[in-house]
N, C-alpha and C positions, 0 to 999 in steps of 0.2 A: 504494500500500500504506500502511496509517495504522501508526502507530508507537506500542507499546504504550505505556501510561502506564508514565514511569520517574521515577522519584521516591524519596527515602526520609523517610519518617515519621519519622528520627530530626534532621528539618534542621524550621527551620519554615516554610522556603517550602516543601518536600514535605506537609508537615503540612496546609499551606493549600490545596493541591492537594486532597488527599487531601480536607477540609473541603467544597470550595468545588467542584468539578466536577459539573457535573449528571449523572444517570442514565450511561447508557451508550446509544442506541438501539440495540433489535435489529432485526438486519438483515430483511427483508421474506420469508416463507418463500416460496419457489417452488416449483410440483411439480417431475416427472422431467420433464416436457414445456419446463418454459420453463428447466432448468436445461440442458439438452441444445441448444438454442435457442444459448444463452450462445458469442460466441468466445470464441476461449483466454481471450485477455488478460481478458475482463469476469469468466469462470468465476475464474481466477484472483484478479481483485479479492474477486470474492465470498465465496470459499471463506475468505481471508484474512479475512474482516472477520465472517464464521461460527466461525473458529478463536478471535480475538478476545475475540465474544462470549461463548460456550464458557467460555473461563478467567473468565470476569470477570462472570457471568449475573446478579448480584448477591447480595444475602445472603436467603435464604431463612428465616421465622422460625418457625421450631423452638422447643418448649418450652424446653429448656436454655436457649436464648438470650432467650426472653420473661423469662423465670422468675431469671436473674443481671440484668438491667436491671431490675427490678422492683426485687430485694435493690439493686444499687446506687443506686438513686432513692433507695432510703430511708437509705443510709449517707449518702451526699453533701448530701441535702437536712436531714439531722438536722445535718450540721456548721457550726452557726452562730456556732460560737462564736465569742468574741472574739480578740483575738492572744493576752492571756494564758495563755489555754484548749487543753488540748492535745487531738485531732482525733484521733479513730480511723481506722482503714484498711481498707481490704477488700484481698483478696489470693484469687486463683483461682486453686484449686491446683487439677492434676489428673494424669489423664495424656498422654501425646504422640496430638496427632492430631485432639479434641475440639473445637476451635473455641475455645480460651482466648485466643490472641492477637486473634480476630476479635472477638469478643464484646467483648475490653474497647476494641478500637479504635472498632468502632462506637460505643461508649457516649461516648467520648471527643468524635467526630464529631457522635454528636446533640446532649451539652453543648456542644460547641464553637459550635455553629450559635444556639440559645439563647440565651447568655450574646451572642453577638453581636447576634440580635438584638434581643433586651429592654436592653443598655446601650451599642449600638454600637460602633464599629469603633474609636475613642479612649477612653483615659481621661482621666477630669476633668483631669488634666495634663497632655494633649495628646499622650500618648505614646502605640503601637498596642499595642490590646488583642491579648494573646494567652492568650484563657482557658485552654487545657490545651497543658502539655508531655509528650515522650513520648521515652523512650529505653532501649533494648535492654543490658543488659547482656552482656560477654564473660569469656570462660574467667583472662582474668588481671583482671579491674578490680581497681582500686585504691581506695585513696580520692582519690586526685588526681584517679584515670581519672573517676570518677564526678560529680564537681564538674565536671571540661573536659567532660562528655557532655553534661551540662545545659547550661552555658555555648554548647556548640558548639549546640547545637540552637536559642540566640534568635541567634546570630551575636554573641555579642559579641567584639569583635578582641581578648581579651588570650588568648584561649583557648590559644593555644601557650607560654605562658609563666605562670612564677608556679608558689608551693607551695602545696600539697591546702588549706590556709588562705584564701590570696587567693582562688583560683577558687571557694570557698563564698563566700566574700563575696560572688562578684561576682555568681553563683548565685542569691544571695540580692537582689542588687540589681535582677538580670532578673526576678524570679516577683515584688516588688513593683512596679517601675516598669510592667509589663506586665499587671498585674492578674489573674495568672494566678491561677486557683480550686485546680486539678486536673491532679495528677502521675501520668501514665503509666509503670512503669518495668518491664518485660517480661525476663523468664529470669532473674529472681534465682536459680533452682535453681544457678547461676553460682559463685553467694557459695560457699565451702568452711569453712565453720562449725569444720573441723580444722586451719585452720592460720592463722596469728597476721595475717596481713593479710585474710583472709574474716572473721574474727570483728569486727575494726576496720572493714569495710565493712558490716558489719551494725550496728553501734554507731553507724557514721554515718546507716543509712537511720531511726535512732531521733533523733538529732539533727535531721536535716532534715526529720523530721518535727513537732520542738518549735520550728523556726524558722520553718519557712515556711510561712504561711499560707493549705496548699494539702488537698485530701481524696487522698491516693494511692490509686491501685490495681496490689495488683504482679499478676503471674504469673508464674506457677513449675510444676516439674515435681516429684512428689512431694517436696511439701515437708513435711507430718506426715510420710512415713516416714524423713527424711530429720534428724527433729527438729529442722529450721528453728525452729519456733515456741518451743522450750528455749532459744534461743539459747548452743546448745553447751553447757551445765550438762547435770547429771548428778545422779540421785540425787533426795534431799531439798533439793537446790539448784535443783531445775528452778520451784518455786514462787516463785522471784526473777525469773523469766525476764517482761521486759516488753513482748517481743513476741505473747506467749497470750493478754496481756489489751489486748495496745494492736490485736492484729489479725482481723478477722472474714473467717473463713475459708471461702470459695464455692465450693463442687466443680461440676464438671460430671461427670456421666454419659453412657454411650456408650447408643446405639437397644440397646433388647432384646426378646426375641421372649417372655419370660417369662409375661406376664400381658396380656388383653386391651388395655390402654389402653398398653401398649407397642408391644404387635402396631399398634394404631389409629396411633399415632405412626410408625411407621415406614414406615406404606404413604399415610400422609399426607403425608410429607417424599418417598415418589417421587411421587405426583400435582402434587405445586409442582413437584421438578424436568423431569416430565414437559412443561409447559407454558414450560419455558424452553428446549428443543434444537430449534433450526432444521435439520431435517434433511428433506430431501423426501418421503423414506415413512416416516417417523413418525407413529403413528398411536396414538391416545390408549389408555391402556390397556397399552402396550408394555413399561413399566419395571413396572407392576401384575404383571402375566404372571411376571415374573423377580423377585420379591420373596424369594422364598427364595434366590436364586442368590447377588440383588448381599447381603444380609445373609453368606449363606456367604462371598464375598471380602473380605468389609471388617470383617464384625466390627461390625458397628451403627459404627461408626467413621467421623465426617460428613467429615473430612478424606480417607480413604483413598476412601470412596463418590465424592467428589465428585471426586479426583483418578482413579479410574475412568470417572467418565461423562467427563469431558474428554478423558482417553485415546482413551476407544472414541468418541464423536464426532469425535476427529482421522483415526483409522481407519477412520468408516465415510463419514466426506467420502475420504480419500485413496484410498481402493478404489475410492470409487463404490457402496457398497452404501445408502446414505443412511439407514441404520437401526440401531440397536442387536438384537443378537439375543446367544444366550450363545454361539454360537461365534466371534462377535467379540469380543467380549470376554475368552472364552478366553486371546486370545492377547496381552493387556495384562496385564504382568509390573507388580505394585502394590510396597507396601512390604514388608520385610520379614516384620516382626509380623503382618502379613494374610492373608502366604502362610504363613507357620508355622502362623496357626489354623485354616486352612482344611480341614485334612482332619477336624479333630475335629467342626468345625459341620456339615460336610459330612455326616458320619456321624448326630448328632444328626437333621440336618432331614432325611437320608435315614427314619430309624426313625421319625417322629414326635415324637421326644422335643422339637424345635421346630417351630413352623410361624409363617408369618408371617400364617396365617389365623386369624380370632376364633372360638372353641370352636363360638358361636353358626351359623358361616357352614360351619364342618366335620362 
């Protein structure tokens, strides 16, 4: 049995992992004939290494995600400036479930590889390049917390000790000795903008963005409605606020059945996922057929869809039915927010009011 990739992004040997692993292979389809073939023990290997594949099929590229690596090419590539110079940001705001952590880790991944190798694995001072850092914010950070995150993420040993001062320092000593370009920092929706140590950890991601000579990218979870961007002012004072003009703000949108080139977008992203489920009677066309269905469960929502089809492929390997159909799927209980919208879409694309077919094709 292989053992999933376990790792975390917020250390840098997970990073490097994460960097550095090639593809994933997918496993070899076999029909019902050579699978039924199979003794336990090989069925079992296989089905294991189909489960596998399944969660981890790769990233599939969806407008959203073409369309923010584009917008961040051109922020990161425009930040040339000098140390003096202070660096704009990009920051993806959206809502839960979109691909916002994916998107910007990929982006991180393709820099990373890049910047590797166009200036190699050292820098001129012999020390290892680590072009991008990357770390998750929590419900209490600090300013200390948020110094020791970055610090914990190059290893450097003073991490457990010292005040929210030294650990910037030292912060500051890893992102230059390591040549790092590009800061990763994920669920700032974290920060609490209403109470005296969230405003001071926003004051800091303003700081360390005047000292380190790196292009960030946050994510966040409504953060215009949440007036992140005000930085907690109010009023005629919101025009002081230097986060509006220090950050460029990238929404991702969810699939919708609204207008033809949405409709096209949606039944384009099941023909790619279509071509990734190893399953024995799978048969092209299958996830096409149910395009109204999986849109009613998810909500154009690429997170809950794709946490659906992994579902219903663990389902329809454990059954034995080797296929997706909607009464297996049926009976994959999703997130929440999916199943709350479910009867309104339902009723919609029951009446016509949606379809996931082009006016032209109906």
């Amino acid at each position: 049995m292989s053992a999933p990739g376990l790792f975390s992004l917020s250390r840098k040997e997970g990073w490097n992992q994460y960097v550095n692993t090639p593809p994933r292979q997918r496993p070899e389809m076999l029909t019902r004939a050579q699978l039924n073939a199979l003794g336990e023990d090989a069925r079992e290997d296989y089905n294991d290494r189909r489960h596998d594949w399944h969660a981890n099929f790769g990233i599939i590229q969806t407008p959203q995600l073409a369309s923010l690596h584009e917008e961040l090419d051109q922020i990161v590539a425009s930040n040339r400036q000098d140390g003096d110079r202070i660096r704009s940001a990009a920051v993806i705001d959206a809502l839960p479930g979109l691909g916002k952590t994916t998107i910007a880790n990929l982006y991180g991944r393709t820099y990373d590889r890049q910047q590797r190798r166009r200036l190699g694995a050292v820098t001129a001072e012999g020390n290892e390049r680590v072009p991008v850092f990357r770390v998750g914010l929590t419900s209490n950070t600090t300013l200390r917390t948020l110094n020791r995150m970055i610090c914990e993420f190059y290893g450097h040993p003073a991490t457990d000790r010292g005040s929210a001062a030294a650990l910037a320092s030292h912060a500051l000593d890893c992102v230059l000795s390591c040549d790092t370009r590009l800061g990763i920092i994920d669920d700032i929706h974290f920060i609490d903008l209403d109470r005296k140590e969230g405003l001071a950890v926003s004051n800091h991601l303003k700081w360390l963005a005047n000292e380190l000579p790196v292009t960030f990218v946050y994510v966040g979870v409504g953060l215009a409605e949440r007036r992140f961007f005000a930085d907690g002012l109010t009023g005629k004072n919101t025009v002081l606020a230097q986060t509006a003009r220090r950050w460029t703000r990238l929404g991702v949108d969810p699939f919708h059945l609204t207008s033809d080139q949405g409709r096209q977008h949606w039944r384009s992203l099941l023909k790619a996922s279509e071509r990734q489920l190893v399953l024995a009677e799978h048969r092209p066309g299958m996830l096409i057929d149910l395009a109204d269905y999986l849109f009613e469960r998810t909500s154009g929502h690429i997170g809950s869809y794709f946490t659906l089809l992994m579902r219903g492929c663990y389902r329809a390997i454990r059954g034995k039915t080797e296929a997706l159909n909607r009464d297996l799927l049926d009976q994959v209980r999703l997130d929440e927010a999916s199943e709350q919208a479910r009867k309104q879409l339902a009723a919609a694309l029951a009446h016509g009011t949606l379809s996931s077919k082009s006016k032209a094709a109906s």
